[in-house]
C-alpha positions in Angstrom: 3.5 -48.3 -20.2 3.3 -49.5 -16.3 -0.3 -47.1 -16.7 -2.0 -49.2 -18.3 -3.0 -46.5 -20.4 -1.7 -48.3 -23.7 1.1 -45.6 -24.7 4.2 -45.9 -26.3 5.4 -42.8 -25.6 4.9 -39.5 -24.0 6.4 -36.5 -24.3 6.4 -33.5 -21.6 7.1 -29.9 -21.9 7.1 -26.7 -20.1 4.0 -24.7 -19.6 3.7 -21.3 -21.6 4.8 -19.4 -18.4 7.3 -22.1 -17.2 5.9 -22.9 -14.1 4.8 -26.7 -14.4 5.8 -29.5 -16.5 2.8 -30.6 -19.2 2.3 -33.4 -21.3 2.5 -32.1 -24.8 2.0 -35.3 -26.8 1.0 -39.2 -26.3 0.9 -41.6 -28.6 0.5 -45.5 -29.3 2.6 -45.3 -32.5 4.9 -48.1 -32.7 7.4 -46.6 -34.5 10.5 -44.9 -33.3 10.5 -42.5 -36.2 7.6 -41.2 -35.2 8.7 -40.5 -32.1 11.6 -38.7 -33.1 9.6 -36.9 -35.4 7.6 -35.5 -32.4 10.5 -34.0 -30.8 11.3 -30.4 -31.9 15.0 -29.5 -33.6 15.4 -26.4 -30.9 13.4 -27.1 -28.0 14.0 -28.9 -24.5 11.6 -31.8 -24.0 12.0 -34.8 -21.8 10.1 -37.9 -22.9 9.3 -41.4 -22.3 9.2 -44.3 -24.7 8.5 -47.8 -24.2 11.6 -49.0 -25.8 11.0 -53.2 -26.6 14.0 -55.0 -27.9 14.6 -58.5 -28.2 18.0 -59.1 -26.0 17.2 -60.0 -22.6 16.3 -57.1 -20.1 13.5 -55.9 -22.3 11.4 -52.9 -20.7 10.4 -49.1 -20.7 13.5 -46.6 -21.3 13.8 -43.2 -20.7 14.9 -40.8 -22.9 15.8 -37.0 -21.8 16.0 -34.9 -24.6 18.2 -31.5 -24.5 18.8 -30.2 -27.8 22.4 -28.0 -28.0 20.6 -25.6 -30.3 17.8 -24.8 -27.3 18.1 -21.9 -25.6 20.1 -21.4 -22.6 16.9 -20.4 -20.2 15.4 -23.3 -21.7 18.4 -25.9 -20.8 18.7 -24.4 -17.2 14.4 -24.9 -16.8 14.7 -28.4 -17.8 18.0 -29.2 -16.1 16.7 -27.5 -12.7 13.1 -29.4 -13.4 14.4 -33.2 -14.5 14.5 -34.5 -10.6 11.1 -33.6 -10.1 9.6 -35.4 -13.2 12.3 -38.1 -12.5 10.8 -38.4 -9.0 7.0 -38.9 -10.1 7.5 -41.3 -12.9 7.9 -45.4 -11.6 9.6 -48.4 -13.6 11.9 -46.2 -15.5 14.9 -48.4 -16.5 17.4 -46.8 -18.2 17.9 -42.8 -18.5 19.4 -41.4 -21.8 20.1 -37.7 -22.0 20.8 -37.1 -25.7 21.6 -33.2 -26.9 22.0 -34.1 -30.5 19.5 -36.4 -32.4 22.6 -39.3 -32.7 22.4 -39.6 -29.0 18.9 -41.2 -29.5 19.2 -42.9 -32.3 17.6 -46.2 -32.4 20.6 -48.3 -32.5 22.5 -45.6 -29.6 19.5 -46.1 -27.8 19.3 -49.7 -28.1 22.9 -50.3 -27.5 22.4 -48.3 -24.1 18.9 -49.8 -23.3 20.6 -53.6 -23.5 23.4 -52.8 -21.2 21.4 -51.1 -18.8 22.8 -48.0 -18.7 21.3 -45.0 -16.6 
């Protein structure tokens, strides 16, 4: 990722008492299973993956993840918090909110990613 750090993805939360946003899981697994795996079924999360394809445009996607069965607190945190994270991270290419694992789904995503959609 533009750190340097040698990540392929990372994945933030909410702290315990919802007042800051916390990194809740890195990784330098190349595989996009994993990844998916590493998001929970009924929880908000946003994450970032450095999504490589071979079409040209290659680079780092975003991915914000908002499951529809997360609670409705939980939505309106993340929702209210996304500008700030949004505002920190640099290089961010595309932006994909997905509510439903099909809406990242490696071929949705890379569909998406190629055209440049934010």
């Amino acid at each position: 990722m533009a750190s340097g750090v040698g990540h392929k993805y990372i994945v933030f939360g909410l702290s315990p008492d919802n007042t800051e946003i916390v990194v809740t899981k890195t990784s330098s697994d190349n595989s996009y299973e994993t990844f998916l795996a590493d998001l929970p079924e009924a929880e908000c999360r946003w994450a970032i993956y450095d999504f490589e394809f071979e079409r040209p445009g290659e680079g780092k996607r975003n991915k914000l993840l908002a499951p529809d069965d997360a609670k409705i607190k939980q939505k309106m945190l993340f929702a209210s918090s996304k500008d700030a994270l949004r505002r920190s991270l640099v290089g961010i290419s595309t932006e994909i909110q997905g509510t439903d694992y099909s809406e990242v789904a490696y071929e949705s995503v890379l569909d998406k990613a190629s055209r440049g959609s934010h």
